[in-house]
RODO-2510 file (C-alpha; in nm, 4 decimals, decimal comma):
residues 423
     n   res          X          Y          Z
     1     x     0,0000     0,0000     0,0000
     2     x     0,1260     0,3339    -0,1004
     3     x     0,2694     0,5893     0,1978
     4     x     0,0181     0,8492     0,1428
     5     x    -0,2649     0,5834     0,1700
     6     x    -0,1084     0,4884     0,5365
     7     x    -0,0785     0,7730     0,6610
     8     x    -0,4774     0,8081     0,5513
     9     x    -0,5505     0,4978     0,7222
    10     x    -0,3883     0,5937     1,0707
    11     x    -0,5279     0,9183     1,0709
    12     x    -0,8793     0,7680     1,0242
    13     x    -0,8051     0,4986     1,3498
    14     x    -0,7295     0,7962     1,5773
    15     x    -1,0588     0,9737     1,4122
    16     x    -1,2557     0,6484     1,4546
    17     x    -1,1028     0,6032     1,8437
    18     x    -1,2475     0,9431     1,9064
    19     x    -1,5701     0,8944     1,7755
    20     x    -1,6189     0,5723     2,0418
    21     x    -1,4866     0,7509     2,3663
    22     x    -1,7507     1,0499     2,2520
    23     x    -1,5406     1,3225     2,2155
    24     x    -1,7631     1,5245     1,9440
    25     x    -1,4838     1,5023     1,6810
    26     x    -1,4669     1,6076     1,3376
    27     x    -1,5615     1,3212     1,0930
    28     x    -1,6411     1,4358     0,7006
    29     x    -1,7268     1,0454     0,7009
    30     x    -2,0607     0,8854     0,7982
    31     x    -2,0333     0,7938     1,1448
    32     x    -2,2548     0,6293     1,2601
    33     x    -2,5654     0,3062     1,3253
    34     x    -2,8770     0,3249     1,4054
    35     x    -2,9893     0,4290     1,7966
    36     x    -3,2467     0,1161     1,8184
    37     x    -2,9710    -0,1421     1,7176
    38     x    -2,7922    -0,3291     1,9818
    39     x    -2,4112    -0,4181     1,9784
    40     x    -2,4901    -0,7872     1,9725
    41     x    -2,5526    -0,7337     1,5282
    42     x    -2,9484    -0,7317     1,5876
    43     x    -3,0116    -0,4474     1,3687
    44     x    -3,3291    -0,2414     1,2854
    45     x    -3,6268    -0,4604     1,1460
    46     x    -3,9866    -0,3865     1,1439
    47     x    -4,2728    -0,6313     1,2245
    48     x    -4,2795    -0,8358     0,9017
    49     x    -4,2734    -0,7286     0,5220
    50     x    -4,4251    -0,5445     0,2525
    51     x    -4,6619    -0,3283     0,3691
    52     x    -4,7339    -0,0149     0,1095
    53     x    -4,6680     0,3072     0,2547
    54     x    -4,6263     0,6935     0,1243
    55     x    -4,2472     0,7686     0,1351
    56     x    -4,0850     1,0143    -0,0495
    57     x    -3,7499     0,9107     0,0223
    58     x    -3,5632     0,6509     0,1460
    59     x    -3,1932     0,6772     0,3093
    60     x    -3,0006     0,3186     0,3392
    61     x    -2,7028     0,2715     0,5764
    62     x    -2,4149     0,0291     0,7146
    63     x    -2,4645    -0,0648     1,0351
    64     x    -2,1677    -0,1805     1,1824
    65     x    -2,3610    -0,4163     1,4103
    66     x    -2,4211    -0,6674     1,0822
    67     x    -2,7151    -0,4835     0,9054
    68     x    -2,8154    -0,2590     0,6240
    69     x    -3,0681    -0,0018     0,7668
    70     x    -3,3524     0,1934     0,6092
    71     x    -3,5175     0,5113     0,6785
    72     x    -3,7901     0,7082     0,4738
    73     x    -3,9353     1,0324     0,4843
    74     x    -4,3221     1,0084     0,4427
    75     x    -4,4837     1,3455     0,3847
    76     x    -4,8267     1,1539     0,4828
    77     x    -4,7383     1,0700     0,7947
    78     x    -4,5119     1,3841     0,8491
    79     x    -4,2193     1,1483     0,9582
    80     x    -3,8839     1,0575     0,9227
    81     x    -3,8193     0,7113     1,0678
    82     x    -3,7570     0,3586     1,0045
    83     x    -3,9486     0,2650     0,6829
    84     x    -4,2285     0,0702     0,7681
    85     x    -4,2067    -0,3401     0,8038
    86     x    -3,8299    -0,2854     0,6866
    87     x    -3,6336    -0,6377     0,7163
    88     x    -3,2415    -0,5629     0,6955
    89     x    -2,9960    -0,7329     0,5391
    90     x    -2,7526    -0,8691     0,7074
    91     x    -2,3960    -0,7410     0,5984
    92     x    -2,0464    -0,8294     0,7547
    93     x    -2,0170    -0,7632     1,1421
    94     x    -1,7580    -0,4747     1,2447
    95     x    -1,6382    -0,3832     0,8647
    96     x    -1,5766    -0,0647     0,7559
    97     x    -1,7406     0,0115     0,4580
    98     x    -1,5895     0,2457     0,1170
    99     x    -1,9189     0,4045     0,0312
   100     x    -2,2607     0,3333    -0,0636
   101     x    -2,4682     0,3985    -0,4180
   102     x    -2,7557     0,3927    -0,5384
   103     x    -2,8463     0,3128    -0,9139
   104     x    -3,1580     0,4002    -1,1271
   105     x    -3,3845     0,4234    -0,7867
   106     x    -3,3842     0,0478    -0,8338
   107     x    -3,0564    -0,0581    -0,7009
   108     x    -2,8128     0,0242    -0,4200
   109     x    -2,4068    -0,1116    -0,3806
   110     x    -2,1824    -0,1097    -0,0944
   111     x    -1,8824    -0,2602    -0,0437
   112     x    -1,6393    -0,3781     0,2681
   113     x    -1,2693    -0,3893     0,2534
   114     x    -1,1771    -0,6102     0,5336
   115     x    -1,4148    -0,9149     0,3654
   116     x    -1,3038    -0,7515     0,0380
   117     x    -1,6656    -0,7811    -0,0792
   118     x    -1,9305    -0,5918    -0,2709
   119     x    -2,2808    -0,6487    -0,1732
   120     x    -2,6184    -0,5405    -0,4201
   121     x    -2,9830    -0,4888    -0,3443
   122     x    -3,2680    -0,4060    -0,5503
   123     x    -3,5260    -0,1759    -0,4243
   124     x    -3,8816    -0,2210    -0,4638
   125     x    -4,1670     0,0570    -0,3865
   126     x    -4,1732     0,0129    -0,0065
   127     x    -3,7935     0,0619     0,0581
   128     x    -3,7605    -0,3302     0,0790
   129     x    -3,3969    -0,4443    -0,0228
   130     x    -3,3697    -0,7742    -0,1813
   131     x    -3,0325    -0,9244    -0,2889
   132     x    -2,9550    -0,9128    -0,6774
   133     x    -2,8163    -1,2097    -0,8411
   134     x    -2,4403    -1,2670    -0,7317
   135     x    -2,4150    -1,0967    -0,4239
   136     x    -2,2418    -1,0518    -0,2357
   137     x    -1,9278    -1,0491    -0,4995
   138     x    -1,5986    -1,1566    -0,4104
   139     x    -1,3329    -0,9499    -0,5201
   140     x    -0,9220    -0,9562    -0,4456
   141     x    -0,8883    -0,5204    -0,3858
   142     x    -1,0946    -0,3357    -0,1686
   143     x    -0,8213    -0,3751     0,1451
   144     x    -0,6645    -0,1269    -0,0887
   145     x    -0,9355     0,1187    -0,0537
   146     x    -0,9796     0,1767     0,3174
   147     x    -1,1674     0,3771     0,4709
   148     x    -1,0429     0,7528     0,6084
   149     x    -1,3024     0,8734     0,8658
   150     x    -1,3777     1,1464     0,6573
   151     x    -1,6804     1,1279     0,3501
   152     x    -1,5242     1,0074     0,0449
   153     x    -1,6690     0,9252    -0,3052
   154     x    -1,5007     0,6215    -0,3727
   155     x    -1,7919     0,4621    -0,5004
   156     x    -2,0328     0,6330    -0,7418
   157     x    -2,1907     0,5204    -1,0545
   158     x    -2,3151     0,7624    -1,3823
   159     x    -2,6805     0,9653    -1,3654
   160     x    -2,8143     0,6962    -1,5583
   161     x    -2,7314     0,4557    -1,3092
   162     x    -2,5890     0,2014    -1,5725
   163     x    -2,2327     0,1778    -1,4592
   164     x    -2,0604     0,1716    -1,0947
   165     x    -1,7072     0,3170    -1,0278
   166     x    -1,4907     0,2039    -0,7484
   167     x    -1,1178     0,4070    -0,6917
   168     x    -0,9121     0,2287    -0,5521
   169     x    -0,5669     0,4722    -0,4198
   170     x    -0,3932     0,1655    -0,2567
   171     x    -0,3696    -0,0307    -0,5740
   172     x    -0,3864     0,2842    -0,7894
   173     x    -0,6727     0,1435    -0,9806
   174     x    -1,0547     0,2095    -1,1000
   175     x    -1,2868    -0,0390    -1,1268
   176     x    -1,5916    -0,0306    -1,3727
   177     x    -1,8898    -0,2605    -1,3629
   178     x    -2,2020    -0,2495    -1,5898
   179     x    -2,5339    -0,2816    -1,4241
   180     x    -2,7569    -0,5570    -1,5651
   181     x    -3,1154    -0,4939    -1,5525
   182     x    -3,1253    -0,7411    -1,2372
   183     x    -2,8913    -0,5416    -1,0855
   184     x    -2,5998    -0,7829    -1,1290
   185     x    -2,2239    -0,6604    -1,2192
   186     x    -2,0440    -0,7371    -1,4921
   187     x    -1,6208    -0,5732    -1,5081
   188     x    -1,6362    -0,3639    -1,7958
   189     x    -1,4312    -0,2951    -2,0677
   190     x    -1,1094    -0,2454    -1,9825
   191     x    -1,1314    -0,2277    -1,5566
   192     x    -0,9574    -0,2057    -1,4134
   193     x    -0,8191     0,1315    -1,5599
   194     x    -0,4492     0,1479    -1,3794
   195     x    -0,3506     0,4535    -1,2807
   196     x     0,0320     0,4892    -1,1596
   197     x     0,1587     0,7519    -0,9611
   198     x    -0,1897     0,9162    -0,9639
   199     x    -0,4039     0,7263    -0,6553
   200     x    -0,7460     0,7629    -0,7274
   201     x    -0,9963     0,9271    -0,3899
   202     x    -1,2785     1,1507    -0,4592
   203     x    -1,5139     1,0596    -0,8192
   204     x    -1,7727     1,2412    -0,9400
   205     x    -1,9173     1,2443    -1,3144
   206     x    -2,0204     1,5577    -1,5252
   207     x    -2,3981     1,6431    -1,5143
   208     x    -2,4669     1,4520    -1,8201
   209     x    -2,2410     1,0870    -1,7384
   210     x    -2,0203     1,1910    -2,0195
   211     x    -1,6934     1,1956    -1,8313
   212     x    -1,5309     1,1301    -1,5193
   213     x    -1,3657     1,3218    -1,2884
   214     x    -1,1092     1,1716    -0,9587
   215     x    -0,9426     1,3260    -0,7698
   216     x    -0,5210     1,2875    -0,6376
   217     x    -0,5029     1,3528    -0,1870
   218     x    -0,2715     1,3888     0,0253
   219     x    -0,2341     1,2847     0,3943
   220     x    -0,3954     1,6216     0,5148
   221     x    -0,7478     1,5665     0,2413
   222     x    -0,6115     1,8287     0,0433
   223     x    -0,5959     1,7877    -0,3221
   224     x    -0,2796     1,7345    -0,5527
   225     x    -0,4600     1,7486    -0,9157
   226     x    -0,7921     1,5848    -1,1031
   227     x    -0,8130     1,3215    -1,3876
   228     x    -1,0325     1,3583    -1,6443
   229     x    -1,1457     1,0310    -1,8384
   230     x    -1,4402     0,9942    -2,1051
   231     x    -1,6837     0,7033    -2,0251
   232     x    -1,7355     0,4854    -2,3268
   233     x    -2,1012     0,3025    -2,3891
   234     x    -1,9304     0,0034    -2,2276
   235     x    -1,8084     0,1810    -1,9729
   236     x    -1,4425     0,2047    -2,0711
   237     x    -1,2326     0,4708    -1,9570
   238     x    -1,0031     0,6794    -2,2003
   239     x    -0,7938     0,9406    -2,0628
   240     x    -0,8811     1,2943    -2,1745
   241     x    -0,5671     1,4821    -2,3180
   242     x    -0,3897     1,7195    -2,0927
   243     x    -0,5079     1,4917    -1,7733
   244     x    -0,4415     1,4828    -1,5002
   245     x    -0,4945     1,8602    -1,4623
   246     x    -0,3411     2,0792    -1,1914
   247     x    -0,5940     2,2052    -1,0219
   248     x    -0,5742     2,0619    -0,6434
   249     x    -0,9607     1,9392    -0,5846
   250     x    -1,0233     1,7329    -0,3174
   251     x    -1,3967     1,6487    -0,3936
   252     x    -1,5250     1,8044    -0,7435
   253     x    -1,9087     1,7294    -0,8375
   254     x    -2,0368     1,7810    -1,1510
   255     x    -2,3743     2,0743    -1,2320
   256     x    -2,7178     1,8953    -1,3620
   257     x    -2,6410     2,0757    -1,6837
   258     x    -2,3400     1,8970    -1,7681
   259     x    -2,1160     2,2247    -1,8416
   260     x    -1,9820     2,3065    -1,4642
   261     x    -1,7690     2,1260    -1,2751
   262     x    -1,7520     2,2358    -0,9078
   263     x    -1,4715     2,1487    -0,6606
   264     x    -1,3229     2,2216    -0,3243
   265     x    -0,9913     2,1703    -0,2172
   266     x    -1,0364     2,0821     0,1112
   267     x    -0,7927     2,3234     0,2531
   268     x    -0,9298     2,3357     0,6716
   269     x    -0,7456     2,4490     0,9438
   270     x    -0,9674     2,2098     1,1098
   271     x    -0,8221     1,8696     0,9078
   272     x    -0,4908     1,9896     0,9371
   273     x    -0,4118     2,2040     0,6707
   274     x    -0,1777     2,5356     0,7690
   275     x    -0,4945     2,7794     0,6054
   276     x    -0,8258     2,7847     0,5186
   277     x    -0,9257     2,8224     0,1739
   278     x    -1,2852     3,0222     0,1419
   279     x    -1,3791     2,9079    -0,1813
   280     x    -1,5142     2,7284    -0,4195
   281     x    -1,3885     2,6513    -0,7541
   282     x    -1,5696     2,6369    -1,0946
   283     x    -1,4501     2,5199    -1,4080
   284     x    -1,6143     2,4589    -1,7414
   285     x    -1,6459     2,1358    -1,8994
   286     x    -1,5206     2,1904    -2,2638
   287     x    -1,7979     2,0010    -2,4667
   288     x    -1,6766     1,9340    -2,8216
   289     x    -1,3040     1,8789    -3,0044
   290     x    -1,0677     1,6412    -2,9357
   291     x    -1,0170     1,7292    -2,5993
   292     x    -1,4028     1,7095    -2,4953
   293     x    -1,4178     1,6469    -2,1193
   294     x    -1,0929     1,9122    -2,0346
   295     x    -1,1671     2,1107    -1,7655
   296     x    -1,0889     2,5473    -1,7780
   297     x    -1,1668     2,7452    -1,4638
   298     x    -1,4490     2,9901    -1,5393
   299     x    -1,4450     3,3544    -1,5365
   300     x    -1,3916     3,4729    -1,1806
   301     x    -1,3268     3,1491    -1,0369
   302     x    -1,2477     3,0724    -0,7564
   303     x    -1,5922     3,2280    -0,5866
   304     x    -1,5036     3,3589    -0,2001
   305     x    -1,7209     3,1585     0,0717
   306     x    -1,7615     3,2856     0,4429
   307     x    -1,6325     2,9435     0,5328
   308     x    -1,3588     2,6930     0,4040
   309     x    -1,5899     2,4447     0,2471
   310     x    -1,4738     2,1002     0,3007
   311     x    -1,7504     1,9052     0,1109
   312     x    -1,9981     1,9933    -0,1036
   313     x    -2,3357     1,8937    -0,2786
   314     x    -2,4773     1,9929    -0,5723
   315     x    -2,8681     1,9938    -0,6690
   316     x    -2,9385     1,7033    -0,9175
   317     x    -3,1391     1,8690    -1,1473
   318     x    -3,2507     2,2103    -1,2845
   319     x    -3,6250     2,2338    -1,1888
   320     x    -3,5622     2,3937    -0,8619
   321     x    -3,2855     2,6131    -0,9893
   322     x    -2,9342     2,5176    -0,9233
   323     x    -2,7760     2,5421    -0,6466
   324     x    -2,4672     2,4076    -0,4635
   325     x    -2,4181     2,3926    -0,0831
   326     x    -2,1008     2,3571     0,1446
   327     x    -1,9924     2,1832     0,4500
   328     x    -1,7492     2,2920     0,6743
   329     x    -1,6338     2,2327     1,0426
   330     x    -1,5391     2,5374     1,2889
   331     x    -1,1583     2,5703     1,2698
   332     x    -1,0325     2,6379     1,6427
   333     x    -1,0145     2,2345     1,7062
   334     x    -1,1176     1,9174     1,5842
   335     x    -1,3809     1,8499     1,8712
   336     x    -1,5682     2,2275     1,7928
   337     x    -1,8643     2,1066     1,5543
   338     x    -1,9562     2,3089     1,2464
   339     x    -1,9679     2,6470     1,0590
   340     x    -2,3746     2,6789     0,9299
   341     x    -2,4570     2,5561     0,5979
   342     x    -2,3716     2,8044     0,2865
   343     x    -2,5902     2,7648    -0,0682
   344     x    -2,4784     2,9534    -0,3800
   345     x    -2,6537     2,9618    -0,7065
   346     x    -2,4994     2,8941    -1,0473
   347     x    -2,5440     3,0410    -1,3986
   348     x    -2,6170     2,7795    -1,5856
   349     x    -2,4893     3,0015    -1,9045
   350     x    -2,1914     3,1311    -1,7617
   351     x    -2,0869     2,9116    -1,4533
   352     x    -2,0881     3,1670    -1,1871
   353     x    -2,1424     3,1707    -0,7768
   354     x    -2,3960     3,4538    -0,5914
   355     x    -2,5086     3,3684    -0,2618
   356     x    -2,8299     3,2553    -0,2254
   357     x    -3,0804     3,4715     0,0557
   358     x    -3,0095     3,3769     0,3805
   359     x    -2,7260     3,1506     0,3418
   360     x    -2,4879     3,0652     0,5365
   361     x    -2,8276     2,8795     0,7359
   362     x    -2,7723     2,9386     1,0866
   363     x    -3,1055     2,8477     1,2742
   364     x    -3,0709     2,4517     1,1365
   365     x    -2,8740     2,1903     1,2591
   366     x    -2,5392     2,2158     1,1408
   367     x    -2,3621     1,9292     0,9232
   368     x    -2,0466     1,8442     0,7881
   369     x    -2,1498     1,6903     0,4690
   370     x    -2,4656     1,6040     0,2323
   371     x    -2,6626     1,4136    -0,0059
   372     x    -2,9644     1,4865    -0,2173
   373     x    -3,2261     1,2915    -0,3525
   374     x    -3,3135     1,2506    -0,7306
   375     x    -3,5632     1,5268    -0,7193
   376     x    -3,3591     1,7837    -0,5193
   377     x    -3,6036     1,8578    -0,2849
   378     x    -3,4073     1,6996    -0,0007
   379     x    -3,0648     1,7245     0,1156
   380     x    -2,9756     1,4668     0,3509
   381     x    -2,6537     1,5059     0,6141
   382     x    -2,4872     1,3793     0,8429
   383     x    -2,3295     1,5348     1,2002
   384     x    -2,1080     1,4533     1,4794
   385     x    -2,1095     1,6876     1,7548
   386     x    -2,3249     1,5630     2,0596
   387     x    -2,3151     1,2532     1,8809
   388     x    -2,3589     1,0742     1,5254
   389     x    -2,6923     1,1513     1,3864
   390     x    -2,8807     1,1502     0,9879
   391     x    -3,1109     1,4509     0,9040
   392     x    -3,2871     1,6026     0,6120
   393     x    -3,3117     1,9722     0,5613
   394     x    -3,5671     2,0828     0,3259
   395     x    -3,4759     2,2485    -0,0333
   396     x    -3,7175     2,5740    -0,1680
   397     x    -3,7937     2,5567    -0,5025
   398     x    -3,6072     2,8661    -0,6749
   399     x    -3,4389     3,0599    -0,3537
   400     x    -3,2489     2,6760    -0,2703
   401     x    -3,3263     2,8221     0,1106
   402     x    -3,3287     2,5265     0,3526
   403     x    -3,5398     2,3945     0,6701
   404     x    -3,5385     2,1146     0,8906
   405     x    -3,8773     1,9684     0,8941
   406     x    -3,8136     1,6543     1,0633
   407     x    -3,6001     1,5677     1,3954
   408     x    -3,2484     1,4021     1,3046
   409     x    -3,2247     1,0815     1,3908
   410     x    -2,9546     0,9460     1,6195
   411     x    -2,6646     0,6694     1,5362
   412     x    -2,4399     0,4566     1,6763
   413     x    -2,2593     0,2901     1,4909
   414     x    -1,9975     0,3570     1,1876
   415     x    -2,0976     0,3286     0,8077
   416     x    -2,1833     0,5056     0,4937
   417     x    -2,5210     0,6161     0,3266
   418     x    -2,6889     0,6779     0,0513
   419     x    -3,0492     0,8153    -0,0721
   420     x    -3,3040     0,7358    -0,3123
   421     x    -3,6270     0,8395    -0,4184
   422     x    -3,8850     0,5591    -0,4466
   423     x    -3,9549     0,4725    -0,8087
***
């Protein structure tokens, strides 16, 4: 395993270590179980299966205690809670997870690097999981991966939810697979795409699954430069000429329109970095020539934030507007929680930042990162400060203004997450 991916690795067991005497630390990573679970593995299930109810949303996560938990927000009921009659899966006992995706609305991934395993559901109406053909699938490199403490993209698939990308830094690799219509993964063309000095962290795709985008980190989650690849029909990965590109991103995410990319470099006081860097950088997505997929900062790039942002999240589609948000965590020590919320709007014709009304958000709950749902009317997050907990702020159409209309819910236990809507 590469140096820089060790020193990653110990950094994330005294990060971990903190989180289980309770100190409040600062964790970009999902960090948490679910508060009904016990330590004995008897995760969350609900009285038997099926049942139809009115969700919205559903958010899935590892539970360290041997389950895969679901939750669902159901505008009916007015609640955010287990989803109804859920029966979890049972997934390895005490194994970090990389990351979790979700595919299509129909299909959600995770995988576990000390069983070096990737495990596949499919989800039907209710929020039920149901294994897909072949899982869980044995592979020889995810103890390559590893897990940092901090939230990391290592596994992501395109907006059509056809392919599913694993980066692998240890091994300085990326895996492709090709989603079957079951659900079931087949190595694509070509994976995995080697990658040699450059280890592979943070992935995001353009708006429009055309390219994508991965990031290069160093031991204090601050970018080096980002690699550009085009994503073939079979999922094959070319490298775009004049990648990688030096621009030092440590998590980039691509605009609904498929023109922006946005990135921060992850430059916090907070996760040991000498400065802060308040901004966030835009760059346009050159769309035609040989060199389709290149990336060019924008006109006034980078925007000035009132925070560093650490991570990011970008609405998935234009019918609200478009917005992005950042995450980051109050600089004078790790165990001091984190700065409010920001949201900033982007020109969809010329790729720049304002600040949208009211932002930075400073009557919510704060959080340290965030994930929407397909229809951008939720953002989900996660925080660590009195201790681990999942909660949904609520997007306005237009302004991007949020609100917290349900209670977080409180963890335990250490894993990833991801959100769907139903389909």
């Amino acid at each position: 395993m590469a140096a820089k991916v060790r020193v990653l690795l110990s950094l994330a067991a005294v990060l971990i270590a903190m989180s289980l005497s309770g100190c409040g630390h600062y964790t970009c990573g999902a960090t948490f179980g679910n508060a009904t679970c016990t330590p004995s593995g008897g995760g969350i299930s609900g009285p038997g299966g099926g049942t139809t109810n009115s969700a919205v949303a559903f958010a899935y996560y590892v539970d360290q205690a041997g389950t895969m938990d679901g939750f669902s927000i159901d505008t009916t009921a007015g609640t955010f809670s287990i989803i109804p009659n859920y029966i979890a899966p049972v997934i390895p006992t005490s194994d970090l997870s990389i990351g979790v995706a979700v595919a299509q609305k129909k299909f959600l991934y995770t995988a576990f690097f000390s069983t070096e395993q990737i495990y596949g559901w499919s989800i039907d109406s209710n929020g039920q999981l149901t294994a897909v053909t072949g899982s869980p699938y044995s592979v020889g490199y995810l103890g390559g991966v590893g897990f940092t403490g901090y939230n990391q993209l290592n596994i992501i698939t395109n907006p059509a939810g056809t392919l599913l990308f694993i980066a692998d830094a240890g091994n300085a690799a990326i895996y492709v697979y090709t989603i079957g219509s079951d659900g079931s993964l087949t190595a694509a063309t070509g994976s995995p795409l080697l990658t040699g000095s450059f280890q592979p962290w943070n992935m995001a795709t353009d708006g429009l699954g055309k390219y994508l985008y991965v990031t290069n980190v160093d031991s204090l989650h601050e970018g080096f430069d980002t690699a550009a690849y085009t994503i073939g029909s079979d999922g094959s990965l070319t490298t775009i000429p004049g990648s990688p590109f030096s621009f030092p991103m440590w998590a980039v995410a691509g605009d609904p329109s498929g023109k922006y990319l946005i990135g921060t470099t992850g430059q916090t006081i907070a996760a040991g970095a000498s400065s802060d860097d308040d901004h966030l950088y835009v760059f346009n997505i050159q769309q035609t020539g040989t060199s389709a997929g290149a990336i060019s900062p924008v006109t006034n790039s980078p925007f000035a934030t009132v925070y560093a942002p650490f991570n990011i999240a970008v609405q998935p589609n234009s019918s609200n507007g478009e917005f992005v948000y950042s995450f980051s965590p109050v600089d004078s020590n790790v165990n001091a929680g984190y700065n409010p919320v920001e949201a900033y709007a982007i020109d969809t014709a010329t790729g720049q930042l304002t600040t949208a009304a009211n932002s930075p958000f400073s009557g919510l709950t704060p959080a340290i990162w965030g994930q929407f749902d397909q229809s951008g009317a939720y953002l989900f997050n996660y925080a660590d400060i009195s201790g681990p907990q999942l909660g949904v702020y609520g997007v306005a159409s237009g302004t991007g203004a949020l609100t917290q209309p349900y209670s977080p819910i409180p963890m335990t236990f250490t894993g990833y997450w991801a959100v769907t809507d139903p389909q």
